[in-house]
Each structure stands twice: as C-alpha cells, then as structure tokens.
C-alpha positions in Angstrom: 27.3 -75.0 24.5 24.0 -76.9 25.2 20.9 -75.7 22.8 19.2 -74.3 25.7 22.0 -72.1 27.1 22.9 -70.9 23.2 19.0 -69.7 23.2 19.3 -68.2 26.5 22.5 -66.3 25.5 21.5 -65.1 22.0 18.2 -63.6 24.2 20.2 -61.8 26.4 22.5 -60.5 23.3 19.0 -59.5 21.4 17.6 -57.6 24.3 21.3 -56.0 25.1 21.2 -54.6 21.6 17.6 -54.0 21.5 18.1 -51.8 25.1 21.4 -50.4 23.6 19.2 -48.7 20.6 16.4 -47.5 22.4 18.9 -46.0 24.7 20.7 -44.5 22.0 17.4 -42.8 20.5 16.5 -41.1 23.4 19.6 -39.7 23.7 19.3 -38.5 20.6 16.0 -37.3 21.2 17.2 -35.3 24.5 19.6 -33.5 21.9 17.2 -32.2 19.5 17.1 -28.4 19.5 14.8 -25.6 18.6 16.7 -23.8 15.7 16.1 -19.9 15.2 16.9 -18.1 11.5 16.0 -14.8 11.3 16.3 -12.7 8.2 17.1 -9.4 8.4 15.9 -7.0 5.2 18.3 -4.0 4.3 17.9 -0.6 2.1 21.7 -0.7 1.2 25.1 -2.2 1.2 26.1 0.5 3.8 23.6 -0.9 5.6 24.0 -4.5 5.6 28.1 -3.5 6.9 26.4 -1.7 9.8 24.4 -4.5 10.6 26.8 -7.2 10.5 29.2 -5.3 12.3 26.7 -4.9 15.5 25.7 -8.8 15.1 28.8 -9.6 15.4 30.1 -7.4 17.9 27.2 -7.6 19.8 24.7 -10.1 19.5 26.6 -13.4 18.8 28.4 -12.8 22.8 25.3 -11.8 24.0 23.3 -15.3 22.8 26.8 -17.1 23.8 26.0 -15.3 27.5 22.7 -17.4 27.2 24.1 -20.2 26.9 22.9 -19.8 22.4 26.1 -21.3 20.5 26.8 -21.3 18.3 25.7 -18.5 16.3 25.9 -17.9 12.4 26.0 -15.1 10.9 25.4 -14.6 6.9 25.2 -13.0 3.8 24.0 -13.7 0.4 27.2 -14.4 -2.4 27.0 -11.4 -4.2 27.4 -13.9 -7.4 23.7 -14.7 -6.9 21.7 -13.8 -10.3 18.9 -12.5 -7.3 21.1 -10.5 -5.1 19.5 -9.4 -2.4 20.7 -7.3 1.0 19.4 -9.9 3.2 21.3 -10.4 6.6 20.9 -13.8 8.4 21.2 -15.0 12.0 21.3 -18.7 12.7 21.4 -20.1 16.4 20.0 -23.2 18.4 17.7 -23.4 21.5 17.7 -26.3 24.1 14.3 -25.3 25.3 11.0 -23.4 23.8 11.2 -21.4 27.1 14.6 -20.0 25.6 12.8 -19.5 22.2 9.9 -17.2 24.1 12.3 -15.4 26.2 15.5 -14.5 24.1 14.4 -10.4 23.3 13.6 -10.4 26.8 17.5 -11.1 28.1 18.6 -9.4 25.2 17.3 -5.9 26.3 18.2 -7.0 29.9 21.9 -7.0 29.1 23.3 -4.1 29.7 26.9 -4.8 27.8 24.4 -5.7 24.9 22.9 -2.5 24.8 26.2 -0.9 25.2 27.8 -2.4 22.6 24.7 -2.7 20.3 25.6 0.6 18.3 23.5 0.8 15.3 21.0 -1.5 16.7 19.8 1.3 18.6 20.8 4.1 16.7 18.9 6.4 13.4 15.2 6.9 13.5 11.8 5.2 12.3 12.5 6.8 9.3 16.1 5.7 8.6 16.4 2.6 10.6 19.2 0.0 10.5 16.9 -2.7 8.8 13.6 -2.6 7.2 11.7 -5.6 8.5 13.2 -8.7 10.0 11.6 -12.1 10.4 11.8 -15.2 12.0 11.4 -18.7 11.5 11.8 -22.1 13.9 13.1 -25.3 13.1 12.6 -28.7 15.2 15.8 -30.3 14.2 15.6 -34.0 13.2 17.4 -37.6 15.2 19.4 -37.9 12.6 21.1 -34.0 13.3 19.8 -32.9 16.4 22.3 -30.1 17.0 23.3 -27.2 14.8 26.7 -28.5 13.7 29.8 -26.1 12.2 31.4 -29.0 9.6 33.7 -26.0 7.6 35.9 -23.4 9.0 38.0 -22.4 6.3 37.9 -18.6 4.5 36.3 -19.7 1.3 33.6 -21.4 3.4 30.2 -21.5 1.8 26.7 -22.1 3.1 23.5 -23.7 1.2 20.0 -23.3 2.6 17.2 -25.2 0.6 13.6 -24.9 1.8 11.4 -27.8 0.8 7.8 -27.0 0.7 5.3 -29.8 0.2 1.7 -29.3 -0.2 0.1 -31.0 2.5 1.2 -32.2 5.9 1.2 -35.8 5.4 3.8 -35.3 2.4 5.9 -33.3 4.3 5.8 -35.6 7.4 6.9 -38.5 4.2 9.9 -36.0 2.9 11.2 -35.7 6.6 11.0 -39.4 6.9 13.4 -39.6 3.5 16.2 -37.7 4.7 16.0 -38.9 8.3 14.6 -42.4 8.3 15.0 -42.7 4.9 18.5 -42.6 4.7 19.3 -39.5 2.4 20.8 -38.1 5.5 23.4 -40.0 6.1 24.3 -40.4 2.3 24.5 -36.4 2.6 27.6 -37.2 5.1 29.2 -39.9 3.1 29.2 -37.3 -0.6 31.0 -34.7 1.0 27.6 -32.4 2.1 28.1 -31.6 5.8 25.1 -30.7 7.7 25.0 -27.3 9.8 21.0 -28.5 10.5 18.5 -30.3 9.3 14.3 -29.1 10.8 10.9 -29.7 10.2 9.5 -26.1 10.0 7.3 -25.3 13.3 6.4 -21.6 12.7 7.8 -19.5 9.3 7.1 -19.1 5.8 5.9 -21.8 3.0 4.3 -24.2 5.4 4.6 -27.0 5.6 8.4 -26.8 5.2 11.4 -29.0 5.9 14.8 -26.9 5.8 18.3 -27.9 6.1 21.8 -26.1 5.4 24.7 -27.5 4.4 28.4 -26.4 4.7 31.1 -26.4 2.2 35.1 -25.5 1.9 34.7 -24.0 -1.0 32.1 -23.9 -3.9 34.1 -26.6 -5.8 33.8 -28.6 -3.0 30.1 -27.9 -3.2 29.8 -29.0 -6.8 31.6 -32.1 -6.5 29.4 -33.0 -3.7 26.6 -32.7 -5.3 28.1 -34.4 -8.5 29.0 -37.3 -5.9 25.7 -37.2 -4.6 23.1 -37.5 -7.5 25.3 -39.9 -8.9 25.2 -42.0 -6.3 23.4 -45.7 -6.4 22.1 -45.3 -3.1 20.3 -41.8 -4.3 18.8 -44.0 -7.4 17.9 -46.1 -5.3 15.7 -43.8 -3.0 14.5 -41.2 -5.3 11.9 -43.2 -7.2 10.4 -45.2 -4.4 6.6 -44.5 -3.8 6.2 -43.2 -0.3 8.0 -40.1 -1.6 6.4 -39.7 -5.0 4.8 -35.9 -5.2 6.4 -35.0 -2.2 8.2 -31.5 -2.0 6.2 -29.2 -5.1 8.3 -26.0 -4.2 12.6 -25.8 -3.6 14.6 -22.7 -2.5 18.5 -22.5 -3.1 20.1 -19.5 -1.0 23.7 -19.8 -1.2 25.6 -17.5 1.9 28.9 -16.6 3.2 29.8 -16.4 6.6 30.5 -12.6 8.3 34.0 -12.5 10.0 32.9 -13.5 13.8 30.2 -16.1 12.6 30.8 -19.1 14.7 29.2 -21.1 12.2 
C-alpha cells in the first residue's frame, strides 16, 4: 500500500472509531434515567408488614402499569446496630414529566385503589406511615438504568450517600466513579451496581448516591476486600482532583421484600 492511500485509510479508520464513540455516548445518554427512593417512616414492626404488603401487592403493578420497572422494595437488616422501621421504594423514570405526574396516575387507577388496602385505610391519628420522603437521582453514563445484578434469597442491598461540601467537589467525586474509572472497577471486584445518581432534589446536598447488590453478605465482604485491595483503587484514591472530596458517608444495608423486582 502507497504512503498516501495508508494515510487516507488510517483517516477513515480514526474518524470510524471516533463516530463509533460519539455514537455510543449518546446512546448512553438517551438511557439515563430519573431514579426515585422514597423512604417511608413507621411507628412499629406491625406496621412496616402492613406496609410492605400493600407496596407489594399494590404499588410495584401499578408503576409496572406505567411503564415504572422495575421496582424495589426494602427493608433495613434488622442486624443493623441503628435499626430503624424505615420502608423503601426504589424505581426509574424515563422522563421528568413521569417524575411530576406519578401520584396523579396513581390515584387515577382504580385497581390501585382497590387493591391499595392499608394505604387507604386507619385515620390521621393512626395512619399506616408517619412521614415519607422522597429523593431524585440523575443516573450517571457509566449506569444509566436501574439494574437488578442479584436474585438469589440471601440477596442484600448497600446504599451509600456521599455528601461533599460544595458543588464543584461533588461534580469531581462524580467524575471519579464515572470518568474516573472507580465504576467500572466496582464491576470487575464483585460490587454490582443497582444505580449510580448525582442527587437532583433530597437530603445532604450536594450528594452523589449509588446502591449496590450482593448474593449474600459474604459476597459483600469479599468484594469489598477485593476492592480496596485493589492496585487500580491505589492508584485512584490519592490523586489530587479528588482530594477533600466527599466529608460525609452513609452505609444503609437492606433486604429485599418478597415481590421486590429489584
């Protein structure tokens, strides 16, 4: 092959693969989702079985009539040295139109409503939960969709909130895990990703949150073992543009109700 036609080919190859990744980003980007947790506060244990029971009974089929899936459903391990009697709900949107008009379709469905039971039952003064909230997630390129990586019965789930103290570091601790590579090394230790977001509205803003999934909580040990003693993670953790990055980290460790799709 002539000089000039190698040059002209090697071009073409560049700009093929050049095209083939910007192609391959905005898919990714076209995949990103809005993700929704919402923690639900309850007085008792009797009440946290009530409430589980009507989320999954009622509300997981009535997001998955929305076209929400999939939908987790969760309780704090019981192990936990801070038990609490939180209840949480985990589910995707494509769309922040689908984010503003969810309660709407909810109360529009009348097999909801049916089948809603102690959502709609007791009074003001004996109601099924005692205050709920909600926080949204924008998920990030390197997991844009809520993901369900563990199915087995001794499945456990690990949220950890990462609050840094200004925007610009939290901007730099997103750019670790999803630029940066810890993301991916996540995948190769064992430490599958349900989702990974950048905090849009919630509590401890700014925030970045992720949960993982695990088979068991060996499984979860030894993947954290793998991780942090990892070269790659050695590698990372020191470097300068994410020095004094994250100041505040929340562990909540979960298990899955019995219809959980997640």
């Amino acid at each position: 092959m002539q000089r000039r036609e190698f040059l002209a080919t090697a071009g073409a190859v560049g700009l093929t693969a050049a095209a083939l990744h910007s192609t391959n980003a905005a898919e990714a980007a076209s995949k990103r989702e809005y993700i929704e947790l919402r923690t639900y506060t309850v007085s008792s244990h009797a009440k946290k079985t009530q409430l589980i029971a009507a989320l999954d009974k009622a509300l997981i089929p009535a997001l998955n009539a929305q076209g929400i899936k999939p939908v987790g459903v969760f309780s704090r391990r019981e192990e936990e040295k801070y038990f609490k009697q939180d209840v949480f709900v985990l589910f995707p949107h494509k769309t922040l139109e689908s984010v503003a008009k969810v309660s709407t379709k909810l109360l529009a469905d009348e097999t909801f409503i049916k089948n809603g039971g102690a959502f709609f039952e007791g009074t003001s003064k004996d109601p099924l939960y005692t205050a709920c909230t909600s926080e949204l997630f924008y998920s990030f390129a390197e997991c844009p969709t809520v993901e369900t990586p563990v199915s087995g019965k001794d499945r456990l789930f690990q949220i950890r909130y990462y609050r840094s103290w200004n925007i610009d570091k939290n901007a730099k601790k997103v750019h670790m895990f999803d630029e940066g590579g810890e993301l991916p090394l996540f995948r190769k230790c064992g430490m599958h990703p349900v989702f990974f977001g950048d905090m849009v509205f919630g509590n401890m803003m700014p925030n970045l949150t992720y949960m993982l999934g695990f088979e068991n909580d060996d499984a979860r040990k030894a993947a954290w073992k793998t991780f942090v003693e990892s070269p790659e993670w050695a590698a990372m953790k020191d470097l300068p543009l994410y020095a004094d990055t994250a100041t505040e980290v929340v562990n909540i460790f979960l298990r899955p109700s019995p219809e959980s799709q997640i």
